[in-house]
C-alpha positions as CSV (number, residue, x, y, z in Angstrom):
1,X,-23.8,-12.4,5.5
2,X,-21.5,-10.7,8.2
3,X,-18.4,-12.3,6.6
4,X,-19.4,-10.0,3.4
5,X,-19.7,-6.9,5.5
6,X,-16.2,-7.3,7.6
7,X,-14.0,-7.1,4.9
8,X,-14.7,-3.6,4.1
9,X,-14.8,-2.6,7.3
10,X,-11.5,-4.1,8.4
11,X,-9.8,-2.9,4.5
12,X,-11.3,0.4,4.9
13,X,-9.4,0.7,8.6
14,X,-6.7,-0.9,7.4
15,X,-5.9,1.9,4.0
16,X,-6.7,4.5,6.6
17,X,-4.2,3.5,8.7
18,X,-1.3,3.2,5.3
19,X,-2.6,6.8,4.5
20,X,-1.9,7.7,7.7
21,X,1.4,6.3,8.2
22,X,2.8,7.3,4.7
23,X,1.5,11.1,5.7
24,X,3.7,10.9,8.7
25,X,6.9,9.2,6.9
26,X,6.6,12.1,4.6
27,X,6.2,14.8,7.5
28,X,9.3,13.3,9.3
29,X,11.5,13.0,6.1
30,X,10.9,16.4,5.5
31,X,11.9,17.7,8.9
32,X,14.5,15.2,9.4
33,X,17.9,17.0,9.5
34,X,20.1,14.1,9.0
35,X,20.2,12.9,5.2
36,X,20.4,8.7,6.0
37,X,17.3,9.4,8.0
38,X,15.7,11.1,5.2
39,X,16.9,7.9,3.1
40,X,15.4,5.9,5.1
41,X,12.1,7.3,6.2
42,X,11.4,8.2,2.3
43,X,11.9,4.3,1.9
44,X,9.6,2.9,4.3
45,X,6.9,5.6,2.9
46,X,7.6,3.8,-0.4
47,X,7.8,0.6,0.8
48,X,4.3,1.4,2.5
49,X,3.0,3.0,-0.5
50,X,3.4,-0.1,-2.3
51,X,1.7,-2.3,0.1
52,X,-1.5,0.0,0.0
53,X,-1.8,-0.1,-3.5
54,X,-1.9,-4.0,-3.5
55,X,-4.0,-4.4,-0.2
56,X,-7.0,-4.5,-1.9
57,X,-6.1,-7.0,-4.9
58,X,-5.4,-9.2,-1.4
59,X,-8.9,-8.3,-0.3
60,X,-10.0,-9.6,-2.9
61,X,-8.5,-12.4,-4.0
62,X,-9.2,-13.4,0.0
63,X,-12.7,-13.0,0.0
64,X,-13.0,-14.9,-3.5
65,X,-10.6,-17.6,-1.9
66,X,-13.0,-18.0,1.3
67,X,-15.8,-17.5,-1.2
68,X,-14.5,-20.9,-3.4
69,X,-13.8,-23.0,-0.2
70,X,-17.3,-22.5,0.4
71,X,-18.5,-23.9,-2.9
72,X,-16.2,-27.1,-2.8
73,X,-18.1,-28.3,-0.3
74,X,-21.1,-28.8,-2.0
């Protein structure tokens, strides 16, 4: 049972922390002054955009993997 109730936890912490550095990316880009930094900041927001929209298909398709392993055992 506490291996059901970590995963949450840890991809709840984990998005917070995405949201959280995208926010920033985009608050530098926008002060930024010199355009390749804007170029490059704006890309690592997207890059980390991307990666928070597929965490939680990894989430999930970990916990179903750990979940199987389980089950071929038996």
């Amino acid at each position: 049972m506490a291996t059901k109730s970590q995963p949450p936890k840890y991809r709840d912490a984990t998005l917070s922390s995405l949201n959280a550095a995208v926010e920033a990316l985009n608050l530098v880009k926008e002060l930024a002054s010199v355009t390749p930094a804007k170029a490059v900041f704006g890309t690592v927001s997207i890059i980390l955009t991307m990666i928070r929209v597929s965490f939680p298909l990894v989430c999930i398709e970990r916990l179903e993997d750990e979940t199987d392993i389980g089950h071929d055992d038996q």
